[in-house]
Backbone as CSV, one residue per row, in Angstrom:
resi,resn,N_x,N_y,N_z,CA_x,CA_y,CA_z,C_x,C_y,C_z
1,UNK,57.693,77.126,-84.867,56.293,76.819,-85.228,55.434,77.035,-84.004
2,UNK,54.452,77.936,-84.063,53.656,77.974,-82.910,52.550,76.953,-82.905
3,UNK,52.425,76.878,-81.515,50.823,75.765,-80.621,50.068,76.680,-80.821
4,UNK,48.490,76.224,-81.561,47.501,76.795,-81.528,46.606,75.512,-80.635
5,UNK,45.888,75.947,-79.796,44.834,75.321,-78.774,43.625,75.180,-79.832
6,UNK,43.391,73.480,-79.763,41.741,73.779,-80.569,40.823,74.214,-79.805
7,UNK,39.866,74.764,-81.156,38.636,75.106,-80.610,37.671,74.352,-80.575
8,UNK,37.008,74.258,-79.608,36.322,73.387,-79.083,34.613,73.715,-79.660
9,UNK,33.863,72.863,-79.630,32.432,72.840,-80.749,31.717,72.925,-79.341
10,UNK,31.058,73.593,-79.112,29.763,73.782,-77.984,28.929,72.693,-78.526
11,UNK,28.196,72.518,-79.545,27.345,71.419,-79.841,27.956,69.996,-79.677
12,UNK,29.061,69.442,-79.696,29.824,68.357,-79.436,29.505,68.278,-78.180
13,UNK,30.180,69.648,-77.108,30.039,69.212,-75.770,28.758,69.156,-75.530
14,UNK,27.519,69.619,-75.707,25.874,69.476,-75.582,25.668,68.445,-75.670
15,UNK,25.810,67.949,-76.885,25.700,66.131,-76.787,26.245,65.418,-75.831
16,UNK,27.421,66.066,-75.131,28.217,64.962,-74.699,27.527,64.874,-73.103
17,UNK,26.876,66.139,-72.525,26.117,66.417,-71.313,25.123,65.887,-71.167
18,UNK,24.236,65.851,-72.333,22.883,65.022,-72.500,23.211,63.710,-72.403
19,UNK,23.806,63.145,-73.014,24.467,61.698,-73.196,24.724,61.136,-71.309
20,UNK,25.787,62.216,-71.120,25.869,61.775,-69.257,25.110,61.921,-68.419
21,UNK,24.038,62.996,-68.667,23.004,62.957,-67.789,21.969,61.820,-67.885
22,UNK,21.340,61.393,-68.948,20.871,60.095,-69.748,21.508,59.145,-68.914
23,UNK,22.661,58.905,-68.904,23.493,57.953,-68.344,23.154,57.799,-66.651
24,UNK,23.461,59.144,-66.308,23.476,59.407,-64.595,21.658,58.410,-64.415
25,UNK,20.987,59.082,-65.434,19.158,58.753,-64.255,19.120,57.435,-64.762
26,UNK,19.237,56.783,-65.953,19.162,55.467,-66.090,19.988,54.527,-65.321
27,UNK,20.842,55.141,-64.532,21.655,54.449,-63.570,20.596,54.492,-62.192
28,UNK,20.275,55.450,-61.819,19.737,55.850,-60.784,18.106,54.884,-60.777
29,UNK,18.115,54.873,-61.677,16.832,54.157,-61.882,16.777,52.588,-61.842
30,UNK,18.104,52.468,-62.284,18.103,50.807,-62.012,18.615,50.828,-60.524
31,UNK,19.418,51.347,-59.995,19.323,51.779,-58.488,18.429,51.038,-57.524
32,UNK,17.317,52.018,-58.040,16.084,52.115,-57.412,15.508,50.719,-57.547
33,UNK,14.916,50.501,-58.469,14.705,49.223,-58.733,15.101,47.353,-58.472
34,UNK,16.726,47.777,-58.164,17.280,46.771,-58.211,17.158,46.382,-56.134
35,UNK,17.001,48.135,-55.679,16.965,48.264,-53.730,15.514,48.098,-53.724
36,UNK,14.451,48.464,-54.317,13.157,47.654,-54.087,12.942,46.271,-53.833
37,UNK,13.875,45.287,-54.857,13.911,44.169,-54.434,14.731,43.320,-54.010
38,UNK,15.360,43.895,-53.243,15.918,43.444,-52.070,15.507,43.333,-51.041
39,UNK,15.752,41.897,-50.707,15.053,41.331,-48.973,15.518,42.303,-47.908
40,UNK,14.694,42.317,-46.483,15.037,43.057,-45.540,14.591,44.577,-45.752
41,UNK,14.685,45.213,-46.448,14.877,46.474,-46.389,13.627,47.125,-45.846
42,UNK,13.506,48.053,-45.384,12.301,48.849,-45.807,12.086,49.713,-46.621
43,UNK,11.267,49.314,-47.710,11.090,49.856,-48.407,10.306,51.147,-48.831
44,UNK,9.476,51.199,-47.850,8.842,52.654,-47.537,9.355,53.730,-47.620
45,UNK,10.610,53.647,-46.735,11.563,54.391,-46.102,12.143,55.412,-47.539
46,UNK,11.868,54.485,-48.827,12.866,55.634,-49.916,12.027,55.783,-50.604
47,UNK,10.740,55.611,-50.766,10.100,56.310,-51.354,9.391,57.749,-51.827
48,UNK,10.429,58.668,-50.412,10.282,60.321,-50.919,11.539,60.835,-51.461
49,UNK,12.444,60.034,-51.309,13.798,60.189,-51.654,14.909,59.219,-51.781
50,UNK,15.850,59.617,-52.122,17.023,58.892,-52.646,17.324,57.954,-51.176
51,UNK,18.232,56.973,-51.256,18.617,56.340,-49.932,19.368,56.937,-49.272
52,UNK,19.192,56.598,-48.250,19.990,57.163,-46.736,20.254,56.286,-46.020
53,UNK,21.137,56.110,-44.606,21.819,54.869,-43.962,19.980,54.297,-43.221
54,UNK,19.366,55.764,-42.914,18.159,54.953,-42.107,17.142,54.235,-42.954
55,UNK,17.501,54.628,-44.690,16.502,53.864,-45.356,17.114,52.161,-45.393
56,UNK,18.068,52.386,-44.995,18.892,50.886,-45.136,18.499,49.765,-44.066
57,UNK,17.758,50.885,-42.703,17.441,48.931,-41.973,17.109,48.366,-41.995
58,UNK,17.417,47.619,-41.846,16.853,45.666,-42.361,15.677,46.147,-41.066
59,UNK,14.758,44.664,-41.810,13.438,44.538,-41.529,13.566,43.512,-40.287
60,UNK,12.732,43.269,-39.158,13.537,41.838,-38.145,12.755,41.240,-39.336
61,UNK,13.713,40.059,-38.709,13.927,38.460,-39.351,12.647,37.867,-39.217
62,UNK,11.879,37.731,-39.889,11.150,36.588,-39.678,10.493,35.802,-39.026
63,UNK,9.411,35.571,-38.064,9.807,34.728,-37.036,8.908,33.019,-37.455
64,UNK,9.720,32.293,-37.127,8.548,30.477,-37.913,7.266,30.796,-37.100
65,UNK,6.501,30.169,-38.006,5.338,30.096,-37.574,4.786,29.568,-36.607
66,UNK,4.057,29.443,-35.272,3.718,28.988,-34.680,2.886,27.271,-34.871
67,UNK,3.827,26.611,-33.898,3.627,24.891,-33.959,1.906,25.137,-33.977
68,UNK,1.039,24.162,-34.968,0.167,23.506,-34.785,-0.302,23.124,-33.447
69,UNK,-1.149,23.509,-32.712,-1.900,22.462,-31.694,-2.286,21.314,-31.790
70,UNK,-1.360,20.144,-31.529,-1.954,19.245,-31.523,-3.349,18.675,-31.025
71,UNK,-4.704,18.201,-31.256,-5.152,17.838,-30.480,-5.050,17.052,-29.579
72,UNK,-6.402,17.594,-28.200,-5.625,16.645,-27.568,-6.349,14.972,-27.183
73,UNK,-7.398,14.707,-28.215,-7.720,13.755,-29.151,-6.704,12.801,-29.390
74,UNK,-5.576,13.685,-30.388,-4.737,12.896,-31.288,-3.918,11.938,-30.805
75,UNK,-3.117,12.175,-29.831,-2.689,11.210,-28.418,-3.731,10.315,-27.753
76,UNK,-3.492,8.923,-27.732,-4.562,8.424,-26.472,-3.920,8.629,-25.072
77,UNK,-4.579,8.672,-24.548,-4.324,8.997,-22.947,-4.974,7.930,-21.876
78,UNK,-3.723,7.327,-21.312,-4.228,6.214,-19.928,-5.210,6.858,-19.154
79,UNK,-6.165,5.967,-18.993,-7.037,6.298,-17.849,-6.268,6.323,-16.793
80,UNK,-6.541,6.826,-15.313,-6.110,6.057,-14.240,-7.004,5.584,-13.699
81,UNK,-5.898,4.728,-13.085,-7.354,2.855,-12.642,-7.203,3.144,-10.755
82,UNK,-7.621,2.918,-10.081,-7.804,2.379,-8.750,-6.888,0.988,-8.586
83,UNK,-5.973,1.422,-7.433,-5.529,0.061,-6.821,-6.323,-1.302,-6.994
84,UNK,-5.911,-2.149,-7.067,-6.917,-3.651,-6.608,-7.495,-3.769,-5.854
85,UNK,-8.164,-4.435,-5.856,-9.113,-4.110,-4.451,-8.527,-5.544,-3.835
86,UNK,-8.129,-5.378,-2.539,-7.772,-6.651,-1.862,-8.648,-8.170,-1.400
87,UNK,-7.795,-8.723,-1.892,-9.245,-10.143,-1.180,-9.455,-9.832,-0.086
88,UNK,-11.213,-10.330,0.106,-11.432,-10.803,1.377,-10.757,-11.799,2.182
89,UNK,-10.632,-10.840,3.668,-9.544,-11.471,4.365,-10.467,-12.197,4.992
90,UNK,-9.967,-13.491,5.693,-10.839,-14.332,6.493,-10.684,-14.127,7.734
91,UNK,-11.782,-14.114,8.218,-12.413,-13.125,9.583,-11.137,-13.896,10.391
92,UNK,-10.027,-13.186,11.227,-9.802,-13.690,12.664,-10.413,-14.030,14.027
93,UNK,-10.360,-14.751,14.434,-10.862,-15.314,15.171,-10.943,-13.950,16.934
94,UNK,-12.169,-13.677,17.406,-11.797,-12.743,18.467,-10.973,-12.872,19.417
95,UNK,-10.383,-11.733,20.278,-9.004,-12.007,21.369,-10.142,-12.522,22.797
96,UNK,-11.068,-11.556,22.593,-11.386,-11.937,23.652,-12.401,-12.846,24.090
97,UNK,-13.356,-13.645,25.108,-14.077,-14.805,24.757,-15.404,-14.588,23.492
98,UNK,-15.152,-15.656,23.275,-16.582,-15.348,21.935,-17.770,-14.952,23.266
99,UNK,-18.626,-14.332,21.776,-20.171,-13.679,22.365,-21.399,-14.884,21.887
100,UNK,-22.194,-15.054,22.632,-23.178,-16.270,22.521,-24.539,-15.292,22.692
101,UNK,-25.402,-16.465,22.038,-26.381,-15.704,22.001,-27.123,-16.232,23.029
102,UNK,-28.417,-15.195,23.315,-28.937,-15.312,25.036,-29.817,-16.073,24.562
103,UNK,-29.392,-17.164,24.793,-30.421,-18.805,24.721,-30.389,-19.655,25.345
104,UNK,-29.570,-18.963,26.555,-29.556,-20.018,27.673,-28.424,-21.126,27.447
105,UNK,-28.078,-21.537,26.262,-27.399,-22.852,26.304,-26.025,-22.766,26.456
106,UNK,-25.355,-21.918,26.168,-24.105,-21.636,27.441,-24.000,-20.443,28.048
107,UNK,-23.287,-20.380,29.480,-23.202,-19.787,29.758,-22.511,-19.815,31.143
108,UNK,-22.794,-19.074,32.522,-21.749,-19.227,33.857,-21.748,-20.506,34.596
109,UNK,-22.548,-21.316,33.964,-22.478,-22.753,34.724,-21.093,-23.651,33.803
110,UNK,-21.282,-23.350,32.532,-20.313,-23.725,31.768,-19.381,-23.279,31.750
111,UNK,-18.658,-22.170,32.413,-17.250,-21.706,32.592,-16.953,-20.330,31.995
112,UNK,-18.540,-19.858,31.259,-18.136,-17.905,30.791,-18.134,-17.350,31.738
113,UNK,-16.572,-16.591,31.639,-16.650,-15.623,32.477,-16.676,-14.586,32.751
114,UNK,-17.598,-13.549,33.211,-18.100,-12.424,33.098,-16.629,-11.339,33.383
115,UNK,-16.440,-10.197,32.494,-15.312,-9.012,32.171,-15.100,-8.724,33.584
116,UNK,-13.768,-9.066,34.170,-13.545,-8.288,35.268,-13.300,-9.555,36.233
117,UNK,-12.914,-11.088,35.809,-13.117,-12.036,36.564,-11.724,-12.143,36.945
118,UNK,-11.535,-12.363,38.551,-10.108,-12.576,39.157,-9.907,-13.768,40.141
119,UNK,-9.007,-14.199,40.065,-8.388,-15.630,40.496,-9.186,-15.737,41.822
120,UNK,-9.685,-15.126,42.407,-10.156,-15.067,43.880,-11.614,-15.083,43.575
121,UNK,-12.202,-15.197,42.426,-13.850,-15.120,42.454,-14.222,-16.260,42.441
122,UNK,-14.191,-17.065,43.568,-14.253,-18.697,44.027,-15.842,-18.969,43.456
123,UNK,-16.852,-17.848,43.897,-18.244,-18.283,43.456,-18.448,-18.689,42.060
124,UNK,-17.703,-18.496,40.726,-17.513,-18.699,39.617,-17.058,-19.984,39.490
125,UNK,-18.016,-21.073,38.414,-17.255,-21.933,38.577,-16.518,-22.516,37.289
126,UNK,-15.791,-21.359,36.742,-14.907,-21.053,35.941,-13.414,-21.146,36.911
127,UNK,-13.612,-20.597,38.068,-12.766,-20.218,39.179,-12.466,-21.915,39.935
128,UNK,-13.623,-21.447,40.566,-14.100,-22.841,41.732,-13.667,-24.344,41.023
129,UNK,-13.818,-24.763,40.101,-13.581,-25.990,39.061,-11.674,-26.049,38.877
130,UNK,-11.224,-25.149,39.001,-9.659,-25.335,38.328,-9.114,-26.742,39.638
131,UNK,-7.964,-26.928,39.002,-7.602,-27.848,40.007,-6.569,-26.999,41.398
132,UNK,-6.734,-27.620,42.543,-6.909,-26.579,43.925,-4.836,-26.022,43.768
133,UNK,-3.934,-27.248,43.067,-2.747,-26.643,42.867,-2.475,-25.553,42.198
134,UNK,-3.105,-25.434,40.742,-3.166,-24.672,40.013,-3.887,-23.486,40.604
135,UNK,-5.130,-23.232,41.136,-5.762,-22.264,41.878,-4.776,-21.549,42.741
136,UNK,-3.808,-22.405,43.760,-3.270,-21.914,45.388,-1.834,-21.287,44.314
137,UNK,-1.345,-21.615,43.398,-0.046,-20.921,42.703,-0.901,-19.486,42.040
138,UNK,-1.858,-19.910,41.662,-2.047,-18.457,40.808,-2.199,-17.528,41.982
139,UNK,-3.026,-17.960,43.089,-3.262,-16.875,44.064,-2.164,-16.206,44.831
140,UNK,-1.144,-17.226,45.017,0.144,-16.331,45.711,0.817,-15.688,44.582
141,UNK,0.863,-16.390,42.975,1.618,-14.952,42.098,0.823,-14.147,42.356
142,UNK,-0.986,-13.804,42.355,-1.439,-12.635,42.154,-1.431,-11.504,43.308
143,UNK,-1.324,-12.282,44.736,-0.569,-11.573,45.471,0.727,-10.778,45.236
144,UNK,1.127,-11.273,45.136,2.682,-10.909,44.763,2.647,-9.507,43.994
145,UNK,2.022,-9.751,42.732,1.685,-9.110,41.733,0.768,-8.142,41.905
146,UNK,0.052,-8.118,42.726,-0.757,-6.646,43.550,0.551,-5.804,44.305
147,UNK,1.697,-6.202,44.580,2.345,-5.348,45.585,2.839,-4.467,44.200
148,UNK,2.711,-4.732,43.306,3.942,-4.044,41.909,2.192,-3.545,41.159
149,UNK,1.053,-3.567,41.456,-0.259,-3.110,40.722,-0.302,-3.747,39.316
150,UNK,-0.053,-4.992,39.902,-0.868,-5.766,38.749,-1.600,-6.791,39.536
151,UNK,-2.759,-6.446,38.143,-3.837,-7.580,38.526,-3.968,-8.535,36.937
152,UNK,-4.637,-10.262,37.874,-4.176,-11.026,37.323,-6.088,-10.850,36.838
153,UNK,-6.504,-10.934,35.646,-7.498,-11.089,35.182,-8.064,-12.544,34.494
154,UNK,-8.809,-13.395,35.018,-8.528,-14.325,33.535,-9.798,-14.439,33.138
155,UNK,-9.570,-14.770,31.907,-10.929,-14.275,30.373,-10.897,-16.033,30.408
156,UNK,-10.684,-17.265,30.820,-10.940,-18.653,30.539,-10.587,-19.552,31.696
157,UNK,-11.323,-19.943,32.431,-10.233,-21.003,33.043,-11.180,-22.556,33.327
158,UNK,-11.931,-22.869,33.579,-12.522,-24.589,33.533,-13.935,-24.301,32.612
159,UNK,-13.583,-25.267,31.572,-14.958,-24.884,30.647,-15.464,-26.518,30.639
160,UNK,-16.852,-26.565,30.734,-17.542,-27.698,30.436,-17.184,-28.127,28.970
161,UNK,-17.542,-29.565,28.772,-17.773,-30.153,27.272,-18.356,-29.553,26.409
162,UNK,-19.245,-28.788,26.608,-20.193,-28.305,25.930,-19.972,-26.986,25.459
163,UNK,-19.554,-26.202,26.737,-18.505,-25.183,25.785,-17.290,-25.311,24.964
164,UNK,-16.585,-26.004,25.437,-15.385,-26.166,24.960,-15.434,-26.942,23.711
165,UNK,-16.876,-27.548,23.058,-17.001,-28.058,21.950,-17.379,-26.733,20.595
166,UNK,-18.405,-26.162,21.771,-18.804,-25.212,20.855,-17.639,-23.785,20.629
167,UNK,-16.425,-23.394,21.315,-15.552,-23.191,20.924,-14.541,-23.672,19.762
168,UNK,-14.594,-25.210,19.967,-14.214,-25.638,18.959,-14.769,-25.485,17.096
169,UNK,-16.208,-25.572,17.279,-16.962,-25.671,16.103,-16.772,-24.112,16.013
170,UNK,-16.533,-22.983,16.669,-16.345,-22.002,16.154,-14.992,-21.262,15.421
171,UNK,-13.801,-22.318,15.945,-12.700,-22.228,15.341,-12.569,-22.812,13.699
172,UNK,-13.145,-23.996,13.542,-12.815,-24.348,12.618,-14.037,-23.605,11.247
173,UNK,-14.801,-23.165,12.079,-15.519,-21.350,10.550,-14.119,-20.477,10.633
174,UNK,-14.038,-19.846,11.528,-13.142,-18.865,11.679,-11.689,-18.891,10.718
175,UNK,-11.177,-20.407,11.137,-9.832,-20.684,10.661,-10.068,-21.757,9.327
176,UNK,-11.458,-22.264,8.994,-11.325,-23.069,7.261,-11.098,-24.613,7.675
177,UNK,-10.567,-24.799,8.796,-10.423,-26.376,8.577,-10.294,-26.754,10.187
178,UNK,-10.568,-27.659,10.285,-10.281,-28.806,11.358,-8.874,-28.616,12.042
179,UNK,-7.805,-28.808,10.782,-6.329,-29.142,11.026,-5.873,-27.642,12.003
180,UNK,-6.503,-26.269,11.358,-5.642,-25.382,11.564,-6.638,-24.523,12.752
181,UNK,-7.731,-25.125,13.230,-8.199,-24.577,14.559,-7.782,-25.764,15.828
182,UNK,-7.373,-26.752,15.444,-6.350,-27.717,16.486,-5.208,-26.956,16.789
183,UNK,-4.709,-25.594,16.115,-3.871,-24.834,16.708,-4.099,-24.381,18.259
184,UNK,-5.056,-24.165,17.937,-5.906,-22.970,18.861,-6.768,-23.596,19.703
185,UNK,-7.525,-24.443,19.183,-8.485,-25.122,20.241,-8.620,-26.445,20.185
186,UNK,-8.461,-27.067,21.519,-8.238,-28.567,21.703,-9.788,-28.821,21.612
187,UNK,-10.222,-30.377,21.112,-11.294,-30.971,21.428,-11.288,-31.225,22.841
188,UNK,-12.970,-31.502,23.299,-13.896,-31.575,24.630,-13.034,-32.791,25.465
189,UNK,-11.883,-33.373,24.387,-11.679,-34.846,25.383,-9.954,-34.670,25.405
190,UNK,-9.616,-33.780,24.969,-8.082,-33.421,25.172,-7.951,-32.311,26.142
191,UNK,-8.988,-31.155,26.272,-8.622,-29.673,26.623,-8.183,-29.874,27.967
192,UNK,-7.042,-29.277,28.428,-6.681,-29.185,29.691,-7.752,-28.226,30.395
193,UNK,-8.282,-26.927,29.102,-8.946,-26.216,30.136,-10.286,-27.021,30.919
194,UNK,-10.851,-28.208,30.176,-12.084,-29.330,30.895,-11.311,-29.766,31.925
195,UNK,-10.292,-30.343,31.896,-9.666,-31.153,33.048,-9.745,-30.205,34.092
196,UNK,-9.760,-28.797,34.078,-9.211,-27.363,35.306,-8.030,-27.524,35.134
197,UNK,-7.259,-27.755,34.104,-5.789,-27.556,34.349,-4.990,-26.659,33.821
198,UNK,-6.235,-25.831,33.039,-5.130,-24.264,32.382,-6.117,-23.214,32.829
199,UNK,-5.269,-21.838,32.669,-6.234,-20.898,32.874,-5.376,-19.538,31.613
200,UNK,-6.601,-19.209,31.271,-6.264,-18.000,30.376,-6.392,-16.954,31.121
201,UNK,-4.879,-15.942,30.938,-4.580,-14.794,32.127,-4.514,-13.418,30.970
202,UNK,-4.976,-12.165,31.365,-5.095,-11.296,30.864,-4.721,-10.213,31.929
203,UNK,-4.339,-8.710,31.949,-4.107,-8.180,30.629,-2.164,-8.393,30.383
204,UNK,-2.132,-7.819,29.101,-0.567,-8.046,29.153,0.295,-7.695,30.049
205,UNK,0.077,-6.742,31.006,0.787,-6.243,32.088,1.145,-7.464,32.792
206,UNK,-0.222,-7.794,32.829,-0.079,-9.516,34.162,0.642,-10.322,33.299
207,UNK,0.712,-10.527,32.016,1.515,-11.736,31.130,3.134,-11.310,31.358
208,UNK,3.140,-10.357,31.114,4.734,-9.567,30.821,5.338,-9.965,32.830
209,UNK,4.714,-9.658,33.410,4.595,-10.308,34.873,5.118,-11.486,35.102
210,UNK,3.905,-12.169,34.497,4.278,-14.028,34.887,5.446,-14.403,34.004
211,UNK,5.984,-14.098,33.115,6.784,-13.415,31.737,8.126,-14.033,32.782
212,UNK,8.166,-13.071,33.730,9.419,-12.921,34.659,9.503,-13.517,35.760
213,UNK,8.305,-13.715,36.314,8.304,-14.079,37.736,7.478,-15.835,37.691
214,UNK,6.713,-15.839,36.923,5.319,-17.615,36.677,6.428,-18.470,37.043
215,UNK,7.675,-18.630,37.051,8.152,-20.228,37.080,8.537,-20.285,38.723
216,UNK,8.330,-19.031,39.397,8.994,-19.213,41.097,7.649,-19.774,41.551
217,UNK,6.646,-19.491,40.854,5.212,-20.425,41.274,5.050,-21.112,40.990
218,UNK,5.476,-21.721,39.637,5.332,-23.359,38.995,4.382,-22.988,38.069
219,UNK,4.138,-21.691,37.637,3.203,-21.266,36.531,3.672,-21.240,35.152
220,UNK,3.367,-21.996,34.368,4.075,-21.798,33.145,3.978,-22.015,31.941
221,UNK,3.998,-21.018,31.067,3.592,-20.933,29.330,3.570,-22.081,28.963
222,UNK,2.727,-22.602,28.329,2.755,-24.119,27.456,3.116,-24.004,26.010
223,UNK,2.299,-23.364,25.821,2.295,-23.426,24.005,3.146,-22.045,23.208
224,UNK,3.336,-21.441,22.895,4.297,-20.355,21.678,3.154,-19.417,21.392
225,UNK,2.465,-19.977,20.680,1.273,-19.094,20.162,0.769,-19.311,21.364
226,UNK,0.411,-19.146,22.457,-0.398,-19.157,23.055,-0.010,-18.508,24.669
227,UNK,0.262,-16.672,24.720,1.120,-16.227,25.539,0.238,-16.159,26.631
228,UNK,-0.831,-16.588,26.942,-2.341,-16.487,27.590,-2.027,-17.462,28.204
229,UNK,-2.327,-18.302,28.013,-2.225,-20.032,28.385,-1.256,-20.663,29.275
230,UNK,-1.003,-20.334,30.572,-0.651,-21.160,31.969,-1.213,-22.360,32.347
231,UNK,-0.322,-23.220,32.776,-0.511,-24.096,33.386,0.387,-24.232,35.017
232,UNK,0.037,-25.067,35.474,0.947,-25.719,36.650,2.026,-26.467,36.354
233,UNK,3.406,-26.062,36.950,4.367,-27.493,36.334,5.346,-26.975,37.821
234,UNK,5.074,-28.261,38.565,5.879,-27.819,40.420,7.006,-28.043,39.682
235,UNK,7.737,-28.797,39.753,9.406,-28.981,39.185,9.908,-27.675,38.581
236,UNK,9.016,-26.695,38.035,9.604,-25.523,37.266,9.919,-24.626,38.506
237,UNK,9.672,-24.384,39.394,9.881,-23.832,41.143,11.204,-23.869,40.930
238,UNK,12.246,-25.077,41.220,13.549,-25.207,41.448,14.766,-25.629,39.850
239,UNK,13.986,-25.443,38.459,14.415,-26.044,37.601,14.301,-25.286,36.420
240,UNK,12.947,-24.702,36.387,12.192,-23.498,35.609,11.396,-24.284,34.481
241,UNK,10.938,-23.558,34.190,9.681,-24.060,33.008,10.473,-24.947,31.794
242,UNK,9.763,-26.007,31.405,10.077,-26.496,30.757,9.885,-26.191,29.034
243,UNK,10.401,-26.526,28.508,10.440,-25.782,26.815,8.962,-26.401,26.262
244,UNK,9.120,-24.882,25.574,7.215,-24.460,25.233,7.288,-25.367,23.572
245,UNK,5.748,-26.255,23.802,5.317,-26.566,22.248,5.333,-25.467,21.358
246,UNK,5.505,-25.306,20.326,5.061,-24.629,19.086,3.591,-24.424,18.886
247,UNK,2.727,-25.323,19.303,1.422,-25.016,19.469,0.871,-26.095,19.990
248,UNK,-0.640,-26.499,20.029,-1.105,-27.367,20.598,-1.359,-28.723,20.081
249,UNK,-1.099,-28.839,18.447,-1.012,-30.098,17.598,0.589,-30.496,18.443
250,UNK,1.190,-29.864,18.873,2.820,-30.529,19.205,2.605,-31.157,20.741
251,UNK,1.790,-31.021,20.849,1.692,-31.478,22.747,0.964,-33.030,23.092
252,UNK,1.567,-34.096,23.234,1.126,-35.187,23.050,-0.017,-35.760,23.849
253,UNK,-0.719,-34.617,24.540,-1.435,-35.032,25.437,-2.808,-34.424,24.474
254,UNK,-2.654,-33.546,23.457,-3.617,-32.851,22.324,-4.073,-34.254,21.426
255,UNK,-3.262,-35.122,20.921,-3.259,-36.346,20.158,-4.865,-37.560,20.634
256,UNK,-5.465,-37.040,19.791,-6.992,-38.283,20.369,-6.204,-39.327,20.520
């Protein structure tokens, strides 16, 4: 029995070409459509033609939007303040002798003594008034104390009642009370400096001086606070100075 091969219908296969081509662009078309909307792409890129790898690059990402400015309102904001302002301090009292006014009512008869006054200015009777032991010790330390160029200066040494009161009435403005210028300044009927028995020595060179050498003369610190303030004490010659008050309320000879 022989194989006969069918014959095949040209119009069958016509249909069957139309049918796949139909098929092919309605594919192609949803293609298209479905890569339009898709994120990233660029889409420009295929609009003269079919896709290609360069129609494929993604688009950059996005970037967030830039933060709001806050105002700068919306925050309160500290002022800045200035330090405190410090209390008024209460005036210290001056180092060197108070200043009086030119009225005659004190002055070099009462024991001020003019800048530049030295143990040897006998015509002063700031000088002239001390008592003659106390005078003859200061003069051989200040001898002494010229061979090494120091000089013995003193800014106080025998004050009348009258100064030495009105010193007083100026301590207790200065220092607020009574109690706490008895540090510093004895009344007119206690002061050794009325008696001539102290002398205030200046400058520190000469203190730092008598410091080391005041007790081979019998010269010697009385009070703590008071590194100025010499007196006479002979026994301190062979024994040395005797231990200093704390101030001048501690010295029983200060006591009305």
């Amino acid at each position: 029995m022989m194989y006969h091969k069918p014959t095949q219908n040209p119009s069958r296969r016509i249909i069957w070409l139309l049918i796949a081509g139909l098929l092919s662009v309605a594919a192609f078309g949803a293609f298209r459509s479905l890569q339009l909307r898709m994120p990233g792409f660029d889409q420009t890129a295929i609009l003269d033609g079919p896709p290609t790898e360069t129609a494929l690059t993604l688009l950059p990402s996005p970037q967030p939007a830039a933060a709001t400015a806050v105002p700068a309102t919306a925050t309160p904001q500290l002022e800045a303040t200035s330090e405190p302002t410090p209390p008024s301090e209460i005036p210290a009292p001056p180092n060197d002798p108070p200043q009086f006014a030119q009225d005659g009512e004190i002055g070099i008869a009462d024991g001020v003594v003019p800048e530049g006054t030295t143990v040897f200015d006998s015509d002063l009777p700031a000088i002239a008034n001390l008592d003659p032991a106390l005078l003859h010790a200061l003069r051989q330390a200040a001898n002494d104390a010229a061979e090494n160029d120091v000089v013995f200066y003193v800014t106080s040494g025998w004050r009348s009642p009258a100064y030495q009161n009105q010193l007083l009435q100026e301590a207790i403005i200065n220092y607020g009370s009574e109690a706490e210028a008895a540090r510093w300044v004895a009344s007119p009927a206690t002061s050794t400096h009325v008696a001539g028995l102290a002398v205030d020595i200046g400058p520190y060179k000469a203190l730092d001086w008598l410091i080391q050498h005041g007790d081979n003369f019998g010269l010697c610190q009385i009070y703590g606070n008071e590194v100025w303030h010499y007196e006479y004490r002979p026994e301190a010659i062979e024994s040395g100075c005797p231990e200093m008050y704390l101030d001048p309320t501690h010295d029983p000879r200060m006591q009305p």
